[in-house]
N, C-alpha and C positions, 0 to 999 in steps of 0.2 A: 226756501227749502230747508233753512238749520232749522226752525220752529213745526217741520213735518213730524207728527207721532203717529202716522198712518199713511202708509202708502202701499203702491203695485208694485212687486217687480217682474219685468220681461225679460225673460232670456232669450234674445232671438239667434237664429242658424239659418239659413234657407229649408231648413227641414218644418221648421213650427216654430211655435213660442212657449214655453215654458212659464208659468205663471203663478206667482207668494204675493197671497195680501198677507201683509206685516203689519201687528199693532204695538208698542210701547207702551205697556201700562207699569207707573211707580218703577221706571228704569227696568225692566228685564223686558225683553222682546217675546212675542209670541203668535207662532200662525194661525189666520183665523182658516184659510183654505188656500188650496194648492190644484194646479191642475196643468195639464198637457194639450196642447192646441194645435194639431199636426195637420198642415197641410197637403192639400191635394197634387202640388204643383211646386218646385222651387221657388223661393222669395227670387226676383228676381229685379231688371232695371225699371218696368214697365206693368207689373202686377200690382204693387204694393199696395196702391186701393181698394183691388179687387180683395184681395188677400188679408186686409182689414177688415171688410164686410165680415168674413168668417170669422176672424179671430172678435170680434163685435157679439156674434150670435154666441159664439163660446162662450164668451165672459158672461152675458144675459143666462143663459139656459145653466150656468153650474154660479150665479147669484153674485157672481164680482160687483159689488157695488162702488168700488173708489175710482176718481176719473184721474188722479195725479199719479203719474208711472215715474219709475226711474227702469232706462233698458240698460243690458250690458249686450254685449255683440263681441262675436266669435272671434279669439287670438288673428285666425287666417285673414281677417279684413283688415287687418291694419299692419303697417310696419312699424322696425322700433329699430333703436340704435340707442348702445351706452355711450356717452361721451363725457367729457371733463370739462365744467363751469367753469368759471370763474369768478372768481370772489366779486357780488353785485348784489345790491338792492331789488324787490319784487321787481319794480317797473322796467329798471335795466337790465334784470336778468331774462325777460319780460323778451324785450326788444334782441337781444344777443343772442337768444337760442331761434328767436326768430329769423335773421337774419344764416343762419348755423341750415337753421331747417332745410331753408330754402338751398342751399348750398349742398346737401346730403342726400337729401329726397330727387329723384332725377324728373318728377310731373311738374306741368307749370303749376307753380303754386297758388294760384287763384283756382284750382282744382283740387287740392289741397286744406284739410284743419288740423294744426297741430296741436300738441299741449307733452308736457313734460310732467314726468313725476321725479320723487326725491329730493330729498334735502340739500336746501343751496345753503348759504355763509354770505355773509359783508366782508369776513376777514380772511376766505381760505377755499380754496377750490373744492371742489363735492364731485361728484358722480350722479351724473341723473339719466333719466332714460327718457331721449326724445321720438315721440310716438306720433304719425299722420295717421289720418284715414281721408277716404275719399267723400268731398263734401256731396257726391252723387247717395252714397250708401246712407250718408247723414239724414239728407233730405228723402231718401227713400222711407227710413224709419219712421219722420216725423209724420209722412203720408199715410204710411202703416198704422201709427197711431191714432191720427187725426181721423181717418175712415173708422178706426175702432169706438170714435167716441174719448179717448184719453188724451190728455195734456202730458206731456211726455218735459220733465225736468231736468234730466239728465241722461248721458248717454256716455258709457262707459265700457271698459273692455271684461267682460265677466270674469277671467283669469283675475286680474286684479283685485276685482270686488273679493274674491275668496281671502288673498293676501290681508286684507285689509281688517277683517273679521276676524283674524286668527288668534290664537291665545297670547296675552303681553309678556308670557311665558317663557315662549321660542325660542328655541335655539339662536344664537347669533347667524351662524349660517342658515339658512332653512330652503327648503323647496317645496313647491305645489304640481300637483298630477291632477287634470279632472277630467274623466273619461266618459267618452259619449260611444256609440256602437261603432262608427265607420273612425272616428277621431279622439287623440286624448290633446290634451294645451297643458306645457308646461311653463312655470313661472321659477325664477328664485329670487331673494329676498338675503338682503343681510344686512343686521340692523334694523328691521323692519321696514329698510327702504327697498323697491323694487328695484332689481336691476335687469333681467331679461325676462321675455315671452316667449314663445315658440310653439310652432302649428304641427301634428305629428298625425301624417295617417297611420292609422292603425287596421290591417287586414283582420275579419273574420276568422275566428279558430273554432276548434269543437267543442268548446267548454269546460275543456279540462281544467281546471284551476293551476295545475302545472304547465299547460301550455300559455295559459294566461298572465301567468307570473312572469314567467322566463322573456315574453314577448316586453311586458312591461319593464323587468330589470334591464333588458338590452336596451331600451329607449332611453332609462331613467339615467343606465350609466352614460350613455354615449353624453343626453346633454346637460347631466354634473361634470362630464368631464371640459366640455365644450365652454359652459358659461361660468364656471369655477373660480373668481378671483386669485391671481397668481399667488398673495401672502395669505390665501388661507387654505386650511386642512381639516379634514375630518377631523371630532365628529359633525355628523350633519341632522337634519331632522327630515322625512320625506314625509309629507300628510297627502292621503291619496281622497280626492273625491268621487265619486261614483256615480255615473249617471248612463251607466253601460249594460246594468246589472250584471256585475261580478261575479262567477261562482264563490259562495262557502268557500273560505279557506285560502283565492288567493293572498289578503293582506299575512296571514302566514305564510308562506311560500314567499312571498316579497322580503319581509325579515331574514328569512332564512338565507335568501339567494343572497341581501346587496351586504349582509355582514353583520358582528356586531358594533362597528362604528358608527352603523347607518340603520336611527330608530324612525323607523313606522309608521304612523296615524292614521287611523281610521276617521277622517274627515267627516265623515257623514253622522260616526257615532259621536261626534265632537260639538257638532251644531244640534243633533239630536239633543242634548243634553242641556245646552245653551237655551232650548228654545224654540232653535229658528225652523224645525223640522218637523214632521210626525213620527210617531215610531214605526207607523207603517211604512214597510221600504218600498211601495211599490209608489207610494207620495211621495216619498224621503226622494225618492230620485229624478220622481217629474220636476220637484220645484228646487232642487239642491242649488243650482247657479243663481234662481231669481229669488231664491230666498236671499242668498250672498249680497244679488244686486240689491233688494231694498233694506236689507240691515247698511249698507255701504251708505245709502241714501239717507239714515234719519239719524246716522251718526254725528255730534259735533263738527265732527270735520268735512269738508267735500270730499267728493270722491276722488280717489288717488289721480285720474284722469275721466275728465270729460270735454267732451268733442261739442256737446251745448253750449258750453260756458268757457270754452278754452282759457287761460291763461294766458298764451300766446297770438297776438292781432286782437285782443278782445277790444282793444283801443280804437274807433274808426277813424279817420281823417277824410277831410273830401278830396275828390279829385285835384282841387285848384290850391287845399293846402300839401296834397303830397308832390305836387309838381313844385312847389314852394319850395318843397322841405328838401329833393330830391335835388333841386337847384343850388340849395346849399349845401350842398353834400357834394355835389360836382365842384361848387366855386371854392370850398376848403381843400376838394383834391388836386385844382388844377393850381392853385397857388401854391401847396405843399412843393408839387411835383417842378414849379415856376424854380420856386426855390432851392430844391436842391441841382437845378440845371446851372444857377448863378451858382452855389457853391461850388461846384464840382467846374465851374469855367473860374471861378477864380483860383481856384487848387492847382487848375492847368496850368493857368498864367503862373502863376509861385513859381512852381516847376519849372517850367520854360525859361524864366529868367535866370534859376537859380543854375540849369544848365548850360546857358549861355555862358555866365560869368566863370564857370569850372572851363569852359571851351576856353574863353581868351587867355585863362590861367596856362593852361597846356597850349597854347597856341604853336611855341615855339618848340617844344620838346614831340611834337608831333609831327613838324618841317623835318627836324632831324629824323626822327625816327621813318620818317617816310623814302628819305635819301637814302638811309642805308639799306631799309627794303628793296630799293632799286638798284643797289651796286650788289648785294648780294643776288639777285636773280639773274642778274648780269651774270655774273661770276662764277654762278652754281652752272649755266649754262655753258662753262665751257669744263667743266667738269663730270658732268649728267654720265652717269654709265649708259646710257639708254638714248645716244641723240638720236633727234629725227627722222632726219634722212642717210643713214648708216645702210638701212636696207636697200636703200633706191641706188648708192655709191655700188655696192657689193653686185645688185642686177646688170647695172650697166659696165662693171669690169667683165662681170662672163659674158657680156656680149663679141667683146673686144675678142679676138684670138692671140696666141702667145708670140707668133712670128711680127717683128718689128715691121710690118706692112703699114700698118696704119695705127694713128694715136690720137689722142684728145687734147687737144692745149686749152680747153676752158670747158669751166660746167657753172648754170647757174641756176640755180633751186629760190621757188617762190614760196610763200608760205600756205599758196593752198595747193601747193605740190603740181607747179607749171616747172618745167625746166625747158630749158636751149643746152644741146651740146654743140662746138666747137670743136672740130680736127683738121689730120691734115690723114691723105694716103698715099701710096705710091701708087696708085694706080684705079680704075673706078669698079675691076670688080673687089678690092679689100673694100670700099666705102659702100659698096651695096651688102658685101658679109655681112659687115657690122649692122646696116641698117636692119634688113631680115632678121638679125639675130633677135633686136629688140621687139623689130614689131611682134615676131613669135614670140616673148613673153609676155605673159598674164598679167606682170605685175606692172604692166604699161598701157595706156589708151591713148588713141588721138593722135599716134608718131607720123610727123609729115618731115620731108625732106624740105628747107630752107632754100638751100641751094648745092650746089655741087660743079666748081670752077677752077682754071686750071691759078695756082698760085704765083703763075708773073715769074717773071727773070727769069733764068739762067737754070731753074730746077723745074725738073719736069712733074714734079707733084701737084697731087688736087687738094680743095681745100672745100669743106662743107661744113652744112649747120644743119641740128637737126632740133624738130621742138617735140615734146612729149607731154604728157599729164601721169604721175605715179598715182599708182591705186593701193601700191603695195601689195604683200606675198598675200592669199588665202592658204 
């Protein structure tokens, strides 16, 4: 493909294809013809052949003679994400966003082509921008071209290809606009490396050039603000390409609106000028992206990204060596993982013993200190403002009446709040007062009479036991 000084380029949409033969003659480029290929029907999972035949008879009836294409394919079919390299050789860098991809991208990735643009380093982390598409839409293309009669070299995202063509000029910051009727794709660029893409519907207006502007700066600003790198500032460069037919006048209204920080370009009169265009605009706008894409294509360099030739997986392995490889990748992790479980059990043991030995160090000072915990709770218990059974003492006095009738000579309190009373009366109706008194409180359950017997000898007193369970006051 670097030795190509003539080629196709396809700009495909689901709408048509867009179509620049490009020739090279003594270093300046120049179009031999241009034209517009509009389908009848959406490109779609299951046409593409069909869809070829047409774009076949196009290319025959308006004299396209070249069979080697370079296509570009619309921002909306692919995704992208910036992320931060690491400092790595092709092959490792290669393999690392590879692995990155797959990790980012939510489709299985055998479903999946990726490729990466922007400047890596051996010595120092870079910014690059990693881009999938879907190997279905890949292989649709290749069917689209192949039914066309074309060898299709590369496949690329048109936004890009614009990037790529731009003047070595540029602004450090810069940004790209390219407007179709229903869609515009924005790119920015700093340094001349790409850093984002983005798909924008754009609604129909009445053609006012002020409606058209205004519609444009809202977008423009929303994604300079959006994709902005945080250490940089206006000024900026916005080149807008055209393939909407613009009214007259908006790229003025555009100047006007986004400021004087932020200079303008007529993209179209840019490549006009280069070469890559006709001056007729109603060419200038059928082939503006596929002219981009095949100057992209016969340049020195590849193209910023292609999903043909990915840079990433481009490496195959077979079945029996990735099971190999995967094997060894398991057997390095499970030994790592062997390994830190022995460190981390000998770190324990360290510990362990080392707290053992501080144990028998204190051994003795912890006897002590455990005795005197025990004589002080001892001791604070007979001090407590708050004992226990204080309320249950205070219940069973008002059970008592105040006439010397009858008395308690013993009480005994269990710790889950059982007691037995112990009296004596003169007589057995004070011993049922008192009992009634109790059982009528609340703050008692379960009061049963013991017994109730006369006390022997020479006194005519009785003598009972009664048991209880305290619940205490509510």
């Amino acid at each position: 493909m670097l030795g190509t000084r003539t080629i196709l380029g396809l700009a495909v949409d689901e709408f048509g294809v867009g179509v620049a033969e490009i020739g090279v003659r003594s270093g300046r480029p120049e179009v031999r013809r241009v034209g517009q290929c509009v389908f009848e029907e959406k490109l779609g999972a299951h046409n593409g052949k069909a869809l070829g035949q047409t774009l076949r008879q196009f290319l025959r009836a308006n004299h396209f003679s070249l069979k080697n294409a370079a296509v570009g394919i619309p921002t909306k079919w692919v995704v992208a994400k910036e992320i931060t390299a690491p400092p790595a050789g092709a092959d490792a860098m290669a393999g690392l966003l590879g692995i990155e991809a797959e990790r980012t991208f939510s489709l299985n990735a055998g479903e999946l082509i990726f490729d990466y643009c922007g400047r890596t380093s051996t010595s120092q982390s870079s910014k690059v921008m990693l881009l999938a598409a879907r190997r279905q839409m890949v292989d649709q293309i290749k069917d689209l071209a192949a039914s066309a009669g074309l060898h299709v070299q590369s496949v690329t995202v048109s936004a890009l290809a614009f990037g790529s063509v731009a003047s070595s000029d540029a602004m450090e910051q810069r940004y790209g606009v390219y407007t179709r009727p229903t869609y515009c794709e924005f790119w920015s660029q700093v340094d001349g490396a790409p850093r984002s893409i983005k798909h924008v519907a754009m609604p129909a207006t009445n053609g006012e050039p002020s409606d058209q502007a205004k519609r444009l700066t809202s977008a423009i600003q929303q994604l300079m603000m959006i994709s902005a790198p945080q250490d940089q500032a206006a000024p900026y460069e916005v080149t807008v390409y055209d393939d909407s037919h613009l009214s007259d006048g908006v790229i003025d209204h555009l100047r006007t609106q986004l400021g004087p920080r932020v200079t303008v370009t007529d993209g179209n009169a840019t490549l006009v000028a280069a070469g890559l265009l006709s001056t007729e605009r109603d060419e200038s706008s059928a082939a503006i992206a596929a002219a981009a894409v095949a100057m992209a294509a016969t340049a020195t360099e590849k193209p910023a990204v292609d999903f043909l030739n990915p840079r990433i997986g481009r490496k195959k392995t077979s079945p029996r060596k990735r099971v190999v490889t995967w094997g060894i990748i398991a057997g390095v992790i499970l030994l790592g993982a062997v390994g830190a479980v022995i460190a981390e059990w000998q770190s324990k043991r360290a510990d362990i013993a080392s707290y053992n030995e501080q144990l028998e160090l204190i051994a003795d000072d912890v006897a002590v200190a455990r005795d005197v915990r025990d004589r002080l709770t001892y001791a604070g218990s007979w001090t407590s403002r708050d004992p226990r059974f204080l309320e249950c003492l205070l219940q069973l006095t008002l059970a008592f009446p105040e006439s010397p009738r009858v008395w308690a000579t013993s009480l005994a309190l269990s710790e889950t709040a059982e007691g037995s009373l112990v009296g004596r009366a003169v007589d057995e109706q004070s011993f049922y007062e008192v009992l009634n008194n109790i059982k009528g409180n609340a703050a008692f359950s379960d009061v049963m009479m013991m017994y109730l017997r006369d006390a022997g000898g020479s006194a005519q007193e009785k003598t009972f036991a009664v048991t209880f369970k305290f619940q205490g006051v509510k």
